[in-house]
DOSEDREN-749099 format. One record per residue (C-alpha): residue number from 1; residue in three letters; x negated, y negated, z. Coordinates in nm, 2 decimals. Layout:
REM DOSEDREN-749099
(NUM,"Ala",(X,Y,Z))
...
REM end
This chain:
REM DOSEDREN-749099
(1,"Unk",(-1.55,0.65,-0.46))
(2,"Unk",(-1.59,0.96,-0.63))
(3,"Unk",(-1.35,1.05,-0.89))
(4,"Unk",(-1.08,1.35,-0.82))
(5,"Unk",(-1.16,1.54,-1.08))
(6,"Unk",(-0.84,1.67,-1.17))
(7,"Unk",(-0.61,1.51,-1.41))
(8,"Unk",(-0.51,1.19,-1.21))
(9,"Unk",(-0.18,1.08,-1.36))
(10,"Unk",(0.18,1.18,-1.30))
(11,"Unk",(0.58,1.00,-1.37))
(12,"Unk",(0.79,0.93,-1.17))
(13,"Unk",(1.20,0.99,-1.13))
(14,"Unk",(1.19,0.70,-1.35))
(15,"Unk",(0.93,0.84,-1.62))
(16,"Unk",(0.69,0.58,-1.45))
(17,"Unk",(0.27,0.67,-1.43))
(18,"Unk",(0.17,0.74,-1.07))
(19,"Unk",(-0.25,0.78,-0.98))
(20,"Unk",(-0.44,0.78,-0.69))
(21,"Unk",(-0.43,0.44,-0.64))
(22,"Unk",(-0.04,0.52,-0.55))
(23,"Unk",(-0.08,0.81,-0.33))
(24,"Unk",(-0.35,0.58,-0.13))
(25,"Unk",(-0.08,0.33,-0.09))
(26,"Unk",(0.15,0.61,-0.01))
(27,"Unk",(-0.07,0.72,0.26))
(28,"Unk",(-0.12,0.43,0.40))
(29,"Unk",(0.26,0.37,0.51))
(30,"Unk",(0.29,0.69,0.72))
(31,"Unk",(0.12,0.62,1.04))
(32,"Unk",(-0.01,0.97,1.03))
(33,"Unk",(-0.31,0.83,0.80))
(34,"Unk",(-0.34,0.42,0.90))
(35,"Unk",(-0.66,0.55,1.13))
(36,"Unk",(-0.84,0.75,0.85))
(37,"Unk",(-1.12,0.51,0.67))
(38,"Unk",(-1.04,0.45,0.30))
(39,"Unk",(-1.28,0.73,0.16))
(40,"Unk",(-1.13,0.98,0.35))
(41,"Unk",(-0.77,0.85,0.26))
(42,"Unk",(-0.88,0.88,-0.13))
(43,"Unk",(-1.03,1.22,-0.07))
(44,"Unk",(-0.66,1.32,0.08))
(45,"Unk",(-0.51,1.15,-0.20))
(46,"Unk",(-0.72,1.36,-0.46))
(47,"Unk",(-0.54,1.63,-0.31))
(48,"Unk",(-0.26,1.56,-0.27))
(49,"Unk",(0.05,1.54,-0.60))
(50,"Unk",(0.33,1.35,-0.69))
(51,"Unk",(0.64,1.60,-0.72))
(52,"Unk",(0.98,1.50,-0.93))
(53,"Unk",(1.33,1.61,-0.79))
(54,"Unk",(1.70,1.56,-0.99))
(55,"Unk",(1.97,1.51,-0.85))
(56,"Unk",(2.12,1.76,-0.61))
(57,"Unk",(1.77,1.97,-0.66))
(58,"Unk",(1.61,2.12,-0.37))
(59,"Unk",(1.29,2.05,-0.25))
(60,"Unk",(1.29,2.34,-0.05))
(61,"Unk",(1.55,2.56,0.14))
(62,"Unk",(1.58,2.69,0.48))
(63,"Unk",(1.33,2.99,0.55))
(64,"Unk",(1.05,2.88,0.27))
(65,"Unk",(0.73,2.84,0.37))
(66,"Unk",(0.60,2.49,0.41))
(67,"Unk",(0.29,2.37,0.18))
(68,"Unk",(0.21,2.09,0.36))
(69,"Unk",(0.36,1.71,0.47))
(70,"Unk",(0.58,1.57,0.21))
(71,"Unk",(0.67,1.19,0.19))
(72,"Unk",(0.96,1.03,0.03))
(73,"Unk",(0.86,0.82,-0.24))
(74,"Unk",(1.17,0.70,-0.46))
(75,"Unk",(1.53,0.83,-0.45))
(76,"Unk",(1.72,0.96,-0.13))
(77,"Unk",(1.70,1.26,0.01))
(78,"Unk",(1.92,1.45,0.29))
(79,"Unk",(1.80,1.74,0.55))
(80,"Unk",(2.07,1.98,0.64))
(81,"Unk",(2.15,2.35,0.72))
(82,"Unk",(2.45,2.58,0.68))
(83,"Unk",(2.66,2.74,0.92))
(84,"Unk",(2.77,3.10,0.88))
(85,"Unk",(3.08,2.97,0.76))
(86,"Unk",(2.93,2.80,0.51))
(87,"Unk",(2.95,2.42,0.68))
(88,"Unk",(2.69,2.18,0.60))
(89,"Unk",(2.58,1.93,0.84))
(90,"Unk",(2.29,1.67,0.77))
(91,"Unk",(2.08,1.62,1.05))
(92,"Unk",(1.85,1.31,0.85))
(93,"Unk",(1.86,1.13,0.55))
(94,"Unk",(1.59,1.00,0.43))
(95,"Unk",(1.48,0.72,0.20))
(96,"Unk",(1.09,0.58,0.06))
(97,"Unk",(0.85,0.56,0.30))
(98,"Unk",(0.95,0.88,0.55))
(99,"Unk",(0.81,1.18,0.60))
(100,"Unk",(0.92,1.53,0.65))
(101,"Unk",(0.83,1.88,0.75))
(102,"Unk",(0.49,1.74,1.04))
(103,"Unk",(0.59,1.99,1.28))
(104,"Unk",(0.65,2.31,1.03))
(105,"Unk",(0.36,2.20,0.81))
(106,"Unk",(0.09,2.30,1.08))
(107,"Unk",(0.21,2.65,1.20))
(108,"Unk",(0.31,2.97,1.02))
(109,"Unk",(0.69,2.93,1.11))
(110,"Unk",(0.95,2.86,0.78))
(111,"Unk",(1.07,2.55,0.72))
(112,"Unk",(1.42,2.51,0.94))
(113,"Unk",(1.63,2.31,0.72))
(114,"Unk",(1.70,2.25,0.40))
(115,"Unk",(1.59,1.92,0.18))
(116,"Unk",(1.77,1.87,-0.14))
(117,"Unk",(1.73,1.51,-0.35))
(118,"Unk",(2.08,1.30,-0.30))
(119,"Unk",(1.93,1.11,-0.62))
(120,"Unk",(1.66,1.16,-0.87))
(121,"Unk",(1.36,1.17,-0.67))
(122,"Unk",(0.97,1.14,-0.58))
(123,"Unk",(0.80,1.30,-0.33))
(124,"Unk",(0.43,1.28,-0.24))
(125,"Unk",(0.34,1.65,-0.12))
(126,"Unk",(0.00,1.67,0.12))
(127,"Unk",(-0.14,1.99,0.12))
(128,"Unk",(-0.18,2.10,0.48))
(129,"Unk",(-0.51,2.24,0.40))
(130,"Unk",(-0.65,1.89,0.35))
(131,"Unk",(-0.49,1.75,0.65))
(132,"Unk",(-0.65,2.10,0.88))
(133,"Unk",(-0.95,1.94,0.78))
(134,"Unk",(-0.95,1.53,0.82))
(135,"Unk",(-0.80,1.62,1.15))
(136,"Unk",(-1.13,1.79,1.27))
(137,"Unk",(-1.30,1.46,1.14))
(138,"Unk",(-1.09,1.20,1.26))
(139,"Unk",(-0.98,1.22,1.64))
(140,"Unk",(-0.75,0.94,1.60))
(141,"Unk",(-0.57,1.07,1.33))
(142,"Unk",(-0.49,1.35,1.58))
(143,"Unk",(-0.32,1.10,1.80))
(144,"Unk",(-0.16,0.92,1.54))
(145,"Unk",(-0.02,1.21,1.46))
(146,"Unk",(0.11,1.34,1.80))
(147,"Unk",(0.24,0.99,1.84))
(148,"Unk",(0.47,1.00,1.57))
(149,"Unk",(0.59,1.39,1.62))
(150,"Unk",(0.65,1.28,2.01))
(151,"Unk",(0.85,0.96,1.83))
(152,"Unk",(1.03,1.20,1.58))
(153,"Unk",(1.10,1.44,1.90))
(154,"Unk",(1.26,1.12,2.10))
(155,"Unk",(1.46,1.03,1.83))
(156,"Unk",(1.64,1.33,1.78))
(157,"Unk",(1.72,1.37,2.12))
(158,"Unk",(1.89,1.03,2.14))
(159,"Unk",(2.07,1.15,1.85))
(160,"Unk",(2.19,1.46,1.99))
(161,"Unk",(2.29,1.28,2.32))
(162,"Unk",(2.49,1.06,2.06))
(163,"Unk",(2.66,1.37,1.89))
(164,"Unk",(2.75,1.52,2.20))
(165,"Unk",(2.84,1.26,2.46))
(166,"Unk",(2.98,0.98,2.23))
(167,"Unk",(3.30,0.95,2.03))
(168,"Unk",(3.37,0.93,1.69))
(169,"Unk",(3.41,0.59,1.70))
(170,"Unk",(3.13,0.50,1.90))
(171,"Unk",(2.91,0.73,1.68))
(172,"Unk",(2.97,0.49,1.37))
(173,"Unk",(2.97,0.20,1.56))
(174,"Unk",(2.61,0.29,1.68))
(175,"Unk",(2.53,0.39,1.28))
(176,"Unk",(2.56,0.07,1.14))
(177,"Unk",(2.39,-0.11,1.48))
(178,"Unk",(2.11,0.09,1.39))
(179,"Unk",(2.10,0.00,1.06))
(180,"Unk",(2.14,-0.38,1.11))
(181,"Unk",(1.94,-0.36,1.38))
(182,"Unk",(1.65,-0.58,1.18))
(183,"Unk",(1.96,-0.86,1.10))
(184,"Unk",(1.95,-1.12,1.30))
(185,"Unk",(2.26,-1.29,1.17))
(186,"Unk",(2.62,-1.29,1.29))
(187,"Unk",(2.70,-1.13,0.99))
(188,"Unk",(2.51,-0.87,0.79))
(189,"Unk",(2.56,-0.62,0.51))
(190,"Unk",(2.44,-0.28,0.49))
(191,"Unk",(2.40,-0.09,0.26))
(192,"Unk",(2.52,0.34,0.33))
(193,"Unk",(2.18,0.57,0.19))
(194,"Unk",(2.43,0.76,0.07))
(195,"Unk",(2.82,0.87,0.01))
(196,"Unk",(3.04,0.87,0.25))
(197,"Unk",(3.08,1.24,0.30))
(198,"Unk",(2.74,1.25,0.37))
(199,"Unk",(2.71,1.03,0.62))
(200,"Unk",(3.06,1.20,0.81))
(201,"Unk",(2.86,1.51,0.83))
(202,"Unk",(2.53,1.32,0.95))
(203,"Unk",(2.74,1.16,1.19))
(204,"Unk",(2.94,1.47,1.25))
(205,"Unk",(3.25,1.38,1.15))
(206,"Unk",(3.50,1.51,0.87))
(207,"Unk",(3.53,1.27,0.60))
(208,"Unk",(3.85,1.18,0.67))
(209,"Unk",(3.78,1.06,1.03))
(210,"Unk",(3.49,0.85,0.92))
(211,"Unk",(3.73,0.69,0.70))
(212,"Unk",(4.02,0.65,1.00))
(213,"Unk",(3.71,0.44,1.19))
(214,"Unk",(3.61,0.27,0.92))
(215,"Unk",(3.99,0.19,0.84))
(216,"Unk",(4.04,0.11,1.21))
(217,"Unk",(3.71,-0.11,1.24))
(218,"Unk",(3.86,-0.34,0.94))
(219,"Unk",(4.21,-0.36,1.10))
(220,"Unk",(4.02,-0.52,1.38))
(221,"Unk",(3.83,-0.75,1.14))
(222,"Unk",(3.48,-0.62,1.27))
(223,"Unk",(3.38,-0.54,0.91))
(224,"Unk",(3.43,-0.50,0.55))
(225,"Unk",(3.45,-0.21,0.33))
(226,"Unk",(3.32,-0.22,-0.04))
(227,"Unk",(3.26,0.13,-0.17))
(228,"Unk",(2.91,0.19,0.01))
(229,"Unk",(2.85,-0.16,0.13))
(230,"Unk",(2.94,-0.23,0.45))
(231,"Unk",(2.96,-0.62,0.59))
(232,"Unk",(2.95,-0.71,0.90))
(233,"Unk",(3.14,-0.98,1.04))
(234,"Unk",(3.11,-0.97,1.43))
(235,"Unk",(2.82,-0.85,1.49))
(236,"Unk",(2.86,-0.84,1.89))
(237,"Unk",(3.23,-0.79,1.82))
(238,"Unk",(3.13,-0.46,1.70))
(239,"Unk",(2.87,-0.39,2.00))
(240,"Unk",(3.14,-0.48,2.24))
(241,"Unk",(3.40,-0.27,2.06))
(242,"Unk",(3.17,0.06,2.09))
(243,"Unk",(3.06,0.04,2.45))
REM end
């Protein structure tokens, strides 16, 4: 393959070297770019950079333009927007291996939310000029993509169903199925992305509720609490609790 011709290395959050090689691999978990043949997925990859967040820095806030698709690489980040009074709440949290900003990144609107690093971070940043133009190349990539932005669409609308029809209870309850959805086991730890208070306002809850349920969940012996890890220990206890 031909060689980028730009200065190929980067660190990491961790002070780590990143090269193509890694933003192939990057790539290559978003289903956005599984269809596109490996020389086009380097040629993306020459163009694309590896970006380095600290904690509590923003990638970008609400009403920037977007540059392109971004995808998290190390570190957590959260998606969320202010209220006039000043209220956060986090509509996603995101960890290595998701991707943000598909929808904004291919028309002229700003970017709708705001993205700030939880943790010191890594983020892959795909121009949207490259992507315009594998996209007239590569008719399947056009469906991946479509597929995942009609995936990302479905998703959210379960999740505003969720915030508006469910109770607070319910709502957590339904969190941590979720998450130890891929645990087969009666009894299974997970691990929160992030504080507490962030997850309350994901969930759309004050902190203090969050804790109430949580609090309320262990009275029942459903789970146990240890600062962000959560353990399980009746797993259809706890489905049966929130229906």
């Amino acid at each position: 393959m031909a060689a980028c011709g730009r200065d190929e290395y980067t660190s990491d959050s961790r002070g780590v070297k990143l090269d193509v090689g890694d933003a192939v691999a990057t790539l290559r978990t978003i289903s956005l770019f599984r269809q596109i043949d490996p020389e086009q997925l380097h040629r993306i990859a020459c163009q694309s950079r590896f970006i380095t967040f600290k904690k509590e820095q923003f990638i970008f806030h609400k009403g920037d333009a977007c540059n392109g698709i971004y995808i998290a690489v190390l570190g957590t980040l959260r998606l969320f927007f202010l209220s006039a009074e000043g209220k956060e709440h986090v509509v996603r949290i995101l960890g290595p291996g998701q991707s943000f900003a598909e929808a904004v990144a291919f028309n002229k609107k700003p970017c709708p939310v705001n993205v700030q690093a939880l943790s010191d971070a890594t983020v892959l940043l795909v121009p949207k000029g490259i992507i315009f133009e594998i996209l007239v190349d590569n008719p399947e990539c056009v469906r991946s993509m479509l597929a995942g932005l009609s995936l990302r669409l479905h998703q959210l609308i379960m999740q505003i169903e969720a915030l508006t029809l469910n109770s607070g209870i319910q709502r957590v309850i339904g969190y941590l199925l979720q998450h130890g959805a891929d645990l087969a086991a009666e009894e299974a730890t997970i691990s929160l992305p992030a504080s507490k208070t962030v997850i309350a306002s994901l969930l759309n809850l004050t902190p203090e509720s969050f804790s109430r349920v949580l609090r309320t969940l262990c009275e029942e012996r459903l789970i146990e609490v240890d600062k962000r890890n959560i353990r399980v220990l009746d797993l259809e206890g706890l489905r049966t609790y929130g229906a």
